[in-house]
C-alpha positions as CSV (number, residue, x, y, z in Angstrom):
1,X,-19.1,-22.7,25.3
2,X,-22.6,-23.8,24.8
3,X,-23.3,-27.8,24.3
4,X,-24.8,-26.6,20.7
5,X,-21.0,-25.6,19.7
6,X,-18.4,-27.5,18.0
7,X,-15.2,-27.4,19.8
8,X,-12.5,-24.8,18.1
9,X,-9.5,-26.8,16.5
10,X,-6.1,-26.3,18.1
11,X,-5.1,-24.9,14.8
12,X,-7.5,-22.1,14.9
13,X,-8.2,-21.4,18.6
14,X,-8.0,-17.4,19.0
15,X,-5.0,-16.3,20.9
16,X,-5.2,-14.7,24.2
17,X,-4.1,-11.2,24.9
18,X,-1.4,-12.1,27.2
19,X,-0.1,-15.0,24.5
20,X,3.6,-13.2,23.5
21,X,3.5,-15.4,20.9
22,X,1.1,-13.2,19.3
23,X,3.8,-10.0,19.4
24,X,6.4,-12.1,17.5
25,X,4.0,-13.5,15.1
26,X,3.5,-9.7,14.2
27,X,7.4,-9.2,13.6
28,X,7.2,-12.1,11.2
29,X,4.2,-10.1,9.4
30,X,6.2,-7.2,9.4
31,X,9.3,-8.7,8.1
32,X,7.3,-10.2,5.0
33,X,5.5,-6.8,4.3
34,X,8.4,-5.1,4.4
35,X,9.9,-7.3,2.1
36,X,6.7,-6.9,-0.3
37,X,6.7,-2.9,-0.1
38,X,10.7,-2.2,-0.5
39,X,10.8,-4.3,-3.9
40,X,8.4,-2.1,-5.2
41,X,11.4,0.7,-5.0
42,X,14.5,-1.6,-4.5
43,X,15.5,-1.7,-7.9
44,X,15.0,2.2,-8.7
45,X,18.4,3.2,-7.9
46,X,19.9,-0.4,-8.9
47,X,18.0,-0.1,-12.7
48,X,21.0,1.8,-14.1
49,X,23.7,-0.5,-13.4
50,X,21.1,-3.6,-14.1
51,X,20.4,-1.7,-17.3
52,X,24.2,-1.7,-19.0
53,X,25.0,-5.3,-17.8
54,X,22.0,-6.6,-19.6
55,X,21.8,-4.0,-22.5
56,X,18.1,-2.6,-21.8
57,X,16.9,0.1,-24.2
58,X,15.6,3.0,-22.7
59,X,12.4,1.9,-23.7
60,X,12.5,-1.2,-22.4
61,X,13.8,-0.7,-19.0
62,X,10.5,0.6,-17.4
63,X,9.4,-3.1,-17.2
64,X,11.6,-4.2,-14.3
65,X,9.3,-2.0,-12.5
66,X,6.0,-2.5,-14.5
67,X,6.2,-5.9,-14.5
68,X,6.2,-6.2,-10.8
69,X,3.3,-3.4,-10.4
70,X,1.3,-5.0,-13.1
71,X,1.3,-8.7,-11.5
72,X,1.2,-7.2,-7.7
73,X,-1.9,-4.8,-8.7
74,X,-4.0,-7.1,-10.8
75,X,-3.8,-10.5,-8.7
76,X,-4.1,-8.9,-5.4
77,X,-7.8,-9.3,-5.3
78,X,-7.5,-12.8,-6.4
79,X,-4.7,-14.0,-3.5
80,X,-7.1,-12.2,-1.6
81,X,-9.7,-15.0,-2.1
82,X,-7.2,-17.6,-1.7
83,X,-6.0,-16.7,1.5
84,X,-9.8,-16.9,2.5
85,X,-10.1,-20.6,0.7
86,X,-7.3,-22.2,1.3
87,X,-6.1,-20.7,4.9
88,X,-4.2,-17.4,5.6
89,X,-0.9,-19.0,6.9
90,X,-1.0,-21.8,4.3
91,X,-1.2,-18.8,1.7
92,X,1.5,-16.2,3.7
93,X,4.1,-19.4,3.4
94,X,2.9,-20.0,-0.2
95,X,3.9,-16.7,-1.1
96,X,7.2,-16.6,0.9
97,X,8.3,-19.6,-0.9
98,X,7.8,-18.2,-4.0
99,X,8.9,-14.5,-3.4
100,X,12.3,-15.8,-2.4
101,X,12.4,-18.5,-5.5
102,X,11.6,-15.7,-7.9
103,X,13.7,-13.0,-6.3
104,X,16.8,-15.8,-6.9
105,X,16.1,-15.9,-10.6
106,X,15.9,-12.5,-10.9
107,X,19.4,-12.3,-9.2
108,X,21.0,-14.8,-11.4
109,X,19.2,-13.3,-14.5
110,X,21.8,-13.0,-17.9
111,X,19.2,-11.5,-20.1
112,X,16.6,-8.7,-19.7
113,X,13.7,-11.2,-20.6
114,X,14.8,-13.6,-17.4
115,X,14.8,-10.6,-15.3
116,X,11.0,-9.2,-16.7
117,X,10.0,-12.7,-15.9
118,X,11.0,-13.1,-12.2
119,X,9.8,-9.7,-11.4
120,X,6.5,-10.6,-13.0
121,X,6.9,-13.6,-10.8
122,X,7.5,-11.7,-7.5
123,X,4.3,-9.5,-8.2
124,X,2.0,-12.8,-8.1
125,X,3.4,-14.1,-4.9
126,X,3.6,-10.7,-3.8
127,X,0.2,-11.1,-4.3
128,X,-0.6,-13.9,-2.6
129,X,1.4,-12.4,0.4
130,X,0.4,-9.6,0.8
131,X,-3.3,-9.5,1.8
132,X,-2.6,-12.7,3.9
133,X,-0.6,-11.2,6.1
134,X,-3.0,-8.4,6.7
135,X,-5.8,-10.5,7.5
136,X,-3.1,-12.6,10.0
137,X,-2.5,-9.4,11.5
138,X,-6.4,-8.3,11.7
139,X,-7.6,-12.1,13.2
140,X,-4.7,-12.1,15.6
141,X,-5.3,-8.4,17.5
142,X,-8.4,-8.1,18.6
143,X,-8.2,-6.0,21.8
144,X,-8.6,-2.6,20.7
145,X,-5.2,-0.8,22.5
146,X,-3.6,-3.7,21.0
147,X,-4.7,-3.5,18.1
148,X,-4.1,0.1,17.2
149,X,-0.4,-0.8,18.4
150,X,-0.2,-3.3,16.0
151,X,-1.8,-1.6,13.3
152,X,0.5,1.4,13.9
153,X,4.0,-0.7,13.2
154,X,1.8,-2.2,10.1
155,X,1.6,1.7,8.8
156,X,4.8,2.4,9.4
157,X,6.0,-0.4,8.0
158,X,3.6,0.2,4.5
159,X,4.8,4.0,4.8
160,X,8.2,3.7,5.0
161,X,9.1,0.3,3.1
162,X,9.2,2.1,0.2
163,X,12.0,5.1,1.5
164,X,13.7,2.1,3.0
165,X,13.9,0.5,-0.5
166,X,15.7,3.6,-2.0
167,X,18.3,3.4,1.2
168,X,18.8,-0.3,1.0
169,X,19.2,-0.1,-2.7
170,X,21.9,2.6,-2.6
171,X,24.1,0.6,-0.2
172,X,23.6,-2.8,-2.0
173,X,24.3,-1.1,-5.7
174,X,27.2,0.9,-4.2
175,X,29.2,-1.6,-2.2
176,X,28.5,-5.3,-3.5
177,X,26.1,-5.2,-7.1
178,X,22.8,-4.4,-8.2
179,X,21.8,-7.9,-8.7
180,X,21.8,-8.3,-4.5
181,X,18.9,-6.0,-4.4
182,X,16.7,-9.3,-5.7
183,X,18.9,-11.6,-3.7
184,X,18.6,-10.0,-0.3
185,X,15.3,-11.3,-0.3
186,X,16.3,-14.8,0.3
187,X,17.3,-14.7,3.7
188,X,14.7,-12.5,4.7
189,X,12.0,-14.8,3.3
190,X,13.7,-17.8,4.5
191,X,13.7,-16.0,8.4
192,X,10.3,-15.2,7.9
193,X,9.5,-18.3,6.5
194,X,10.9,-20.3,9.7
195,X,8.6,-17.6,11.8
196,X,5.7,-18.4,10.4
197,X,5.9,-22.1,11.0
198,X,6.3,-21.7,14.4
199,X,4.9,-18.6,15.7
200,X,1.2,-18.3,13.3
201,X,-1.7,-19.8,13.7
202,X,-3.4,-21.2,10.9
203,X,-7.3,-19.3,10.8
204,X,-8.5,-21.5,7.7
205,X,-12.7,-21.3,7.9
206,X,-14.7,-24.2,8.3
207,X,-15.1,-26.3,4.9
208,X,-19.0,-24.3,4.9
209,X,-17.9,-21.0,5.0
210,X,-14.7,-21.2,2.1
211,X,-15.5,-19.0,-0.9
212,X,-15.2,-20.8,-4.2
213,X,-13.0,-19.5,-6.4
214,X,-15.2,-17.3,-9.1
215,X,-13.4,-17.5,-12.3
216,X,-15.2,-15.1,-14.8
217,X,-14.3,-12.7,-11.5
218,X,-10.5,-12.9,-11.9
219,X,-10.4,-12.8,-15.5
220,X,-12.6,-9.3,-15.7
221,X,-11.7,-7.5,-12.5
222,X,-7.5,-8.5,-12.7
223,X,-7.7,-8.1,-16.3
224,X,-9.5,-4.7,-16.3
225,X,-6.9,-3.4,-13.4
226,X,-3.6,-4.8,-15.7
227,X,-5.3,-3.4,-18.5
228,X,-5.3,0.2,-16.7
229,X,-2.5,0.0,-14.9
230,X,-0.5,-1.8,-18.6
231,X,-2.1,1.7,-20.3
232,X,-0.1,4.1,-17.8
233,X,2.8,2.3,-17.9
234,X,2.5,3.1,-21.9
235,X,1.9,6.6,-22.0
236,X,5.0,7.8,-21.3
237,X,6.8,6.6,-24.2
238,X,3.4,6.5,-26.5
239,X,1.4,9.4,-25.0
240,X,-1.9,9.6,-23.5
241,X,-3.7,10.1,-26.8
242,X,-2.4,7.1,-28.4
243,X,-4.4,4.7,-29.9
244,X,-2.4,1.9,-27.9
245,X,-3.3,4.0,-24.5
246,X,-6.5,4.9,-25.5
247,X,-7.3,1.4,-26.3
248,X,-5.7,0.3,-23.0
249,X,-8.0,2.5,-21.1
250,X,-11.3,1.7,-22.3
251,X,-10.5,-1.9,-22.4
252,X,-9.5,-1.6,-19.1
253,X,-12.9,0.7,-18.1
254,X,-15.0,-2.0,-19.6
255,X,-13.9,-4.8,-17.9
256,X,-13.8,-3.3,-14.9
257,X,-17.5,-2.1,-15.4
258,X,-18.6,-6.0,-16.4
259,X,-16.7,-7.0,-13.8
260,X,-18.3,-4.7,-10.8
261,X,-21.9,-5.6,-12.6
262,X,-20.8,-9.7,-12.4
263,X,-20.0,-8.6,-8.3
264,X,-23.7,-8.5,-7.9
265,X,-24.7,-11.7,-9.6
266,X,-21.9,-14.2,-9.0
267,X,-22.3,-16.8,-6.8
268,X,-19.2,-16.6,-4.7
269,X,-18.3,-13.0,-5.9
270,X,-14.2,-12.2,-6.1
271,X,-14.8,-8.8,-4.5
272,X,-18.9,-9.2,-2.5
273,X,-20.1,-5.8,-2.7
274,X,-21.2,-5.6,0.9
275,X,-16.8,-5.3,1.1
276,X,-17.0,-2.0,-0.1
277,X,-21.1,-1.2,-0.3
278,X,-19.7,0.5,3.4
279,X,-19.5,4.0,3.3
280,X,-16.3,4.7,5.7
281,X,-14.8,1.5,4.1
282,X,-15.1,3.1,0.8
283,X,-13.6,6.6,1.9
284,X,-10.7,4.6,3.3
285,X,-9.8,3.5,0.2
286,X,-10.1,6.0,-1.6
287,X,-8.2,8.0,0.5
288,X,-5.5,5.2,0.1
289,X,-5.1,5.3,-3.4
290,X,-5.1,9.2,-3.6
291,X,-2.6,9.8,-0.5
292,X,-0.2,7.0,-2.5
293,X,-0.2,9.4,-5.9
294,X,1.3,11.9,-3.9
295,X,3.9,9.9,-2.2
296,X,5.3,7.9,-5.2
297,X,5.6,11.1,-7.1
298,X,7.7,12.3,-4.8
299,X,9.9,9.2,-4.2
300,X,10.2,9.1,-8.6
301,X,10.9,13.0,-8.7
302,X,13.2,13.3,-5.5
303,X,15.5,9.8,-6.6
304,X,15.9,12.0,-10.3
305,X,16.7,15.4,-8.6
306,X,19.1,14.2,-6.2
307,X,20.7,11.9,-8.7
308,X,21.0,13.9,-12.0
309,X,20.3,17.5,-11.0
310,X,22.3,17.8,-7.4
311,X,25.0,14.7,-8.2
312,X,24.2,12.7,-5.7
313,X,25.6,9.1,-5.1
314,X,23.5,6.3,-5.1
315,X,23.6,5.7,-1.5
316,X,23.7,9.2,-0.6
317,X,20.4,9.4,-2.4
318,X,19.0,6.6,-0.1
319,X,20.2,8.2,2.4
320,X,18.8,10.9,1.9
321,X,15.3,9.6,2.2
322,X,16.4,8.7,5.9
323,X,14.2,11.4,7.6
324,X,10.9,10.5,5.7
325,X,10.9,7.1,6.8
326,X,11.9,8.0,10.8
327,X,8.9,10.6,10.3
328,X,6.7,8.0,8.9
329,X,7.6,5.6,12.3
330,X,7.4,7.9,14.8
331,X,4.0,9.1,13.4
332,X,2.2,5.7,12.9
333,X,3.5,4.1,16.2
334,X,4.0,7.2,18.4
335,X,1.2,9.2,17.4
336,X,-1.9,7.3,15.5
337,X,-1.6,4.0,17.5
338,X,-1.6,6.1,20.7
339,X,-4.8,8.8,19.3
340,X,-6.9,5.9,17.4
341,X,-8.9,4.8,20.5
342,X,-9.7,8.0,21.5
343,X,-9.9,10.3,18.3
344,X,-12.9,9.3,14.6
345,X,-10.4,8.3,12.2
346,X,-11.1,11.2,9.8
347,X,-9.8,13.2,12.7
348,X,-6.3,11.5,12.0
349,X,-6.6,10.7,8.1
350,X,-7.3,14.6,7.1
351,X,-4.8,16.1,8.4
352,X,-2.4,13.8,7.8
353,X,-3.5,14.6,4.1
354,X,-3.0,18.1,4.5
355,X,0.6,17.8,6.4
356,X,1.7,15.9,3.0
357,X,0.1,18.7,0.9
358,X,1.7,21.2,2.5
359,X,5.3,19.3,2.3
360,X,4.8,19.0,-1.2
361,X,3.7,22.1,-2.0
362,X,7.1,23.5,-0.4
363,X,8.6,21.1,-3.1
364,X,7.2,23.3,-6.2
365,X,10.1,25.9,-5.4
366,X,13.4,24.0,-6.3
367,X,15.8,25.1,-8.3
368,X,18.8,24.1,-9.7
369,X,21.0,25.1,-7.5
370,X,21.3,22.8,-3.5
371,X,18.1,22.9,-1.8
372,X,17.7,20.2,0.6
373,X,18.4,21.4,3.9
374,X,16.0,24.3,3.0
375,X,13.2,22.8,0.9
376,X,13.8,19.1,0.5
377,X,14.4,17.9,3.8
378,X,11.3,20.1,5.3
379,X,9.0,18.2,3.1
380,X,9.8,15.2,3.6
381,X,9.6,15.5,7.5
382,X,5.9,16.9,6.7
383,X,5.3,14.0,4.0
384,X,6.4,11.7,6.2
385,X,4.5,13.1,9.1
386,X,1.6,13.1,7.2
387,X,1.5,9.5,5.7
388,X,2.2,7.8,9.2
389,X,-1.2,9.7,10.1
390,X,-2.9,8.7,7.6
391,X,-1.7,5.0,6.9
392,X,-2.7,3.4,10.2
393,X,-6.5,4.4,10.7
394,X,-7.2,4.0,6.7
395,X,-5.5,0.3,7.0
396,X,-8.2,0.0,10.0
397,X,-10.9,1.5,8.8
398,X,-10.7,-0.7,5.8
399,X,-10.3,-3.7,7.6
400,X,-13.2,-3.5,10.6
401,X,-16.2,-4.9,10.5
402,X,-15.5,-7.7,8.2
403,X,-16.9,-11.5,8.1
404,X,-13.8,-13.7,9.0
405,X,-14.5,-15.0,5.9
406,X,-13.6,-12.2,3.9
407,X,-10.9,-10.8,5.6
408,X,-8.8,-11.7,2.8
409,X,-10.4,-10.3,0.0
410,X,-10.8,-6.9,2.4
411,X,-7.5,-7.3,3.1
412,X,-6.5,-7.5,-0.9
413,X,-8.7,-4.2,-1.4
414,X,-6.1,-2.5,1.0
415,X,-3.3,-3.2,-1.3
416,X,-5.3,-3.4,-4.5
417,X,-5.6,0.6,-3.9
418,X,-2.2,1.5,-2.8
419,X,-0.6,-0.3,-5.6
420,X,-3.1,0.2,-8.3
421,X,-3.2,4.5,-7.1
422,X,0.6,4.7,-6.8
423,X,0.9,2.9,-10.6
424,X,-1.4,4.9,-11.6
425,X,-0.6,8.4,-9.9
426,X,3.0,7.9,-11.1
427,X,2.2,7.2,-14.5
428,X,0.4,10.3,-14.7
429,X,2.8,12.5,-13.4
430,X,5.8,11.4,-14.8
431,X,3.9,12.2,-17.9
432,X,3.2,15.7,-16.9
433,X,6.6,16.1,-15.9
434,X,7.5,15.2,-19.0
435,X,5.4,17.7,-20.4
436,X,6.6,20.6,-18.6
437,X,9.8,20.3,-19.5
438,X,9.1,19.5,-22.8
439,X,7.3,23.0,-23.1
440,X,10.5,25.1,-20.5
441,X,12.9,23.3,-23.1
442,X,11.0,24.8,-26.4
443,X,11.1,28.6,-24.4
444,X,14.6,28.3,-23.4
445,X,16.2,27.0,-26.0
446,X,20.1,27.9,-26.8
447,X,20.2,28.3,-23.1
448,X,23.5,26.6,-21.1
449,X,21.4,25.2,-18.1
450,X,17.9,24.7,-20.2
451,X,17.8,20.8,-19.7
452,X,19.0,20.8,-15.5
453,X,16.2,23.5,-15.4
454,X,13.7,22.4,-17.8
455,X,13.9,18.9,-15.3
456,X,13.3,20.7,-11.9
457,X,10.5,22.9,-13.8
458,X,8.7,19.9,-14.7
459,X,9.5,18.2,-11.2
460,X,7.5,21.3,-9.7
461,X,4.6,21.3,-12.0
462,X,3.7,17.6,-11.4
463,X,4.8,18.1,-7.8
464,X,1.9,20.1,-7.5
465,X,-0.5,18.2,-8.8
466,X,0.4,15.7,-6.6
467,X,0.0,18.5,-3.8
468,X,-3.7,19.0,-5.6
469,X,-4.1,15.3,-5.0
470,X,-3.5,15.1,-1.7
471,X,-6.0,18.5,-0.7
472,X,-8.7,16.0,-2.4
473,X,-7.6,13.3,0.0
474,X,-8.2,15.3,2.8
475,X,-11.5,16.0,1.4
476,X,-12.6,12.3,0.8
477,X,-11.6,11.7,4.4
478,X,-13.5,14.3,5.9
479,X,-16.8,13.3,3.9
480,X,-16.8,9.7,3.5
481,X,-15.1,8.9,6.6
482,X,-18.0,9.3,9.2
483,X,-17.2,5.8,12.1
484,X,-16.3,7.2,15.7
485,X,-13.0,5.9,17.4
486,X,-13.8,2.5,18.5
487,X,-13.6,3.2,22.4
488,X,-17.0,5.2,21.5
489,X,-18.9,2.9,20.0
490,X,-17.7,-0.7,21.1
491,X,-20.8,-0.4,23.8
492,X,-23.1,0.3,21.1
493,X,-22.3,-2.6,18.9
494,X,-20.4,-5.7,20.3
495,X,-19.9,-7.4,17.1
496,X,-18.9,-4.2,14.7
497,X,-17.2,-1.1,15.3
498,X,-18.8,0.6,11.9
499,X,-20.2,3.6,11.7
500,X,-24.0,1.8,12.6
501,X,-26.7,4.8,13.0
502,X,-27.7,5.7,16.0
503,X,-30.2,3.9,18.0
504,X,-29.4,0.5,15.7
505,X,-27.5,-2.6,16.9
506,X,-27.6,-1.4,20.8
507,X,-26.6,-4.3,22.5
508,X,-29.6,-4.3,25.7
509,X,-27.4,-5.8,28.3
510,X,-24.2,-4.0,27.8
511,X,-24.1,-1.3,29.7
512,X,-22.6,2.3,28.5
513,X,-19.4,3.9,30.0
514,X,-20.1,6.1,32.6
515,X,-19.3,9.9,32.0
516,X,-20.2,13.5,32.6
517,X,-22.4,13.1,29.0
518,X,-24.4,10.2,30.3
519,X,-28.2,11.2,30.8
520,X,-29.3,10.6,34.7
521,X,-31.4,7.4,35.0
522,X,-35.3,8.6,35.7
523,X,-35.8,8.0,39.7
524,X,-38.8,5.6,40.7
């Protein structure tokens, strides 16, 4: 360290590869994520039962789950910010505090407002937590083997919380009661709480470098995504030509468009447009949010068809799911983390994509009659298969390169798409769905198995948009997605493993790997 230097505080002195510490700081940030991505799908199977002890209408009940999307999806960018104020560990415990405190009331809730109001609550810790455990993970792995370890139980983790959700909330609604799928995350926080005190490391910047808070930000960027994400959580019950929706929409679209054009003026912009000004950063996401649509259709449809058409129990349902979520593990830590050194991410992102596509294509062929061990069971070995591919190198992709001091906010643009896309993407098929069988009903009607089959029809019709989606995932990836694997390109650029053009940011006196592609030096 150079004289010129101030000395690094104990508090933020980078860990050294051979620290352990470092390893079970990771299984604290996996415990939290989990805990952040499985509430998103805890309560599915548990909203029946939670629904005739409180008396929810029908038309009321979708806001156990909306609530928690809406808050999670239009704060995210905002905790992002704050973790990159205030400290990432000082935020992460924030938000563990406050998952836990919000999943108790939810427990203890006597009244469907109560409950609306902790799962609203869980969303804004959720996202507070969220993006600051990302950016722990992304400040604490540097090495790159390491690193593509680590980010490879992160995927799998973000891939299969939500499959783990469904199993978890089968067993907890089936043997004790629905209102222990809020309350198991007590414990949970409360060990991962005790984790982070002790094993994390607290990266907070330099009093120079925190971001201030940009206010006229959060209230146009968070209130043009609730606005969107509010307008297709409305048009199943309303429609998509509603006035309501309509409104909703281009509300939403505005906002977001005075809020994008604020970016570029603000002082201490929410989301800096040099965060997603990169090309490859930009195709990440993108191919985040579309891969997601696909994946949360199929969680909504397959919970339904297992459920009401095949008679499933709730935990057989969960279950069920089982082989998705060991699919989406063994391909995130067995074959991305091992392939992301040596292979360009779009290498691993597209055909992940089309591995889903082609698992849910197989989907648009149920019927009413058992199908799992020949169609459903298939495709979710392929689904799963594919999102462990794609989750891992997207999640890096998105995060490399990055100014320490906006690690958060990139971070929050990780989640931002994946919960924003999956609200969205279900939205839009469940109304399709609805649709479809709306239309099979109208054709069949007088007929003794019209509504089991007018279900399924509609099930395969917006299963295969969702396949659609998917294809055009694996398109974004292969376009947008142009960086090398970092073992390719570290020698070129010490500082950034972007895609920087060639012959630009060569660092002189770091010499390049030796191999058989390496030009002769010139003799004499």
């Amino acid at each position: 360290m150079s004289s010129n230097e101030p000395p690094i505080a104990d508090s933020e002195a980078p860990e050294t590869d051979a620290d352990p510490r470092r390893w079970w700081g990771l299984v604290v940030i996996a415990l939290a994520q989990l805990m952040v991505v499985l509430d998103a799908t805890i309560v599915n199977i548990a909203l029946p039962s939670a629904q005739r002890e409180l008396g929810m209408t029908d038309a009321h009940r979708q806001w156990v789950i909306t609530a928690y999307s809406l808050a999670f999806g239009g704060l995210l960018l905002l905790g992002g910010r704050i973790a990159d104020r205030i400290g990432r560990k000082r935020t992460f415990t924030l938000g563990l505090v406050g998952f836990a405190a919000a999943s108790a009331l939810g427990g203890a809730a006597h009244g469907q407002g109560t409950l609306y109001a902790a799962r609203a609550l869980q969303g804004v810790f959720a996202a507070v937590l969220a993006p600051s455990a990302l950016s722990l993970l992304t400040t604490t792995f540097t090495d790159l083997r390491e690193r593509g370890k680590a980010f490879g139980i992160y995927g799998a983790i973000a891939g299969g919380g939500a499959a783990i959700g469904l199993i978890t909330g089968g067993l907890l609604t089936e043997y004790l009661d629905w209102r222990w799928c809020l309350y198991v995350n007590v414990p949970i926080a409360l060990i991962a709480l005790l984790g982070a005190v002790w094993l994390l490391r607290d990266h907070r910047p330099p009093p120079a470098d925190r971001p201030s808070l940009d206010l006229p930000g959060v209230l146009l960027g968070c209130g043009g995504l609730v606005a969107v994400v509010y307008a297709c959580s409305e048009a199943e019950p309303h429609g998509w030509s509603s006035p309501l929706v309509l409104g909703l929409l281009c509300g939403g679209v505005v906002l977001l468009a005075f809020f994008a054009r604020w970016q570029t003026r603000a002082r201490s912009p929410l989301l800096p447009p040099r965060v997603i000004a990169d090309r490859n950063r930009g195709g990440a996401l993108i191919t985040m949010a579309l891969a997601v649509v696909g994946m949360f259709g199929m969680f909504l449809f397959m919970t339904y068809y297992l459920q009401v058409v095949l008679g499933y129990s709730p935990l057989r349902t969960g279950l069920a799911f089982l082989p998705m979520t060991g699919a989406i593990v063994l391909a995130s830590t067995q074959i991305s983390a091992r392939l992301m050194t040596r292979l360009p991410p779009r290498l691993l992102m597209a055909p992940g994509a089309l591995l889903a596509a082609t698992g849910l294509f197989l989907l648009t062929f149920l019927t009413t009659e058992p199908a799992y061990a020949s169609h459903v069971l298939p495709s979710m070995i392929l689904v799963g298969l594919g999102m462990g591919l794609i989750f891992m190198p997207v999640v890096n992709v998105a995060t490399s390169g990055v100014a320490p001091r906006d690690s958060g906010v990139a971070s929050a643009t990780v989640n931002t798409a994946q919960q924003v896309g999956g609200s969205i993407g279900t939205a839009l098929l469940n109304t399709i769905a609805t649709s479809a069988s709306a239309a099979y009903l109208a054709g069949h009607a007088g007929a003794s198995s019209a509504v089991k089959a007018g279900a399924v029809h509609g099930f395969n019709v917006a299963i295969g948009w969702g396949a659609g989606i998917m294809l055009l995932a694996a398109l974004v990836a292969s376009v947008m997605v142009s960086a090398r694997a970092p073992n390719q390109q570290a020698w070129r650029n010490p500082i950034r493993f972007g895609s920087a053009p060639k012959g630009r940011g060569q660092c002189r006196d770091a010499a390049p790997p030796r191999g058989r592609d390496q030009p002769r030096r010139a003799r004499g």
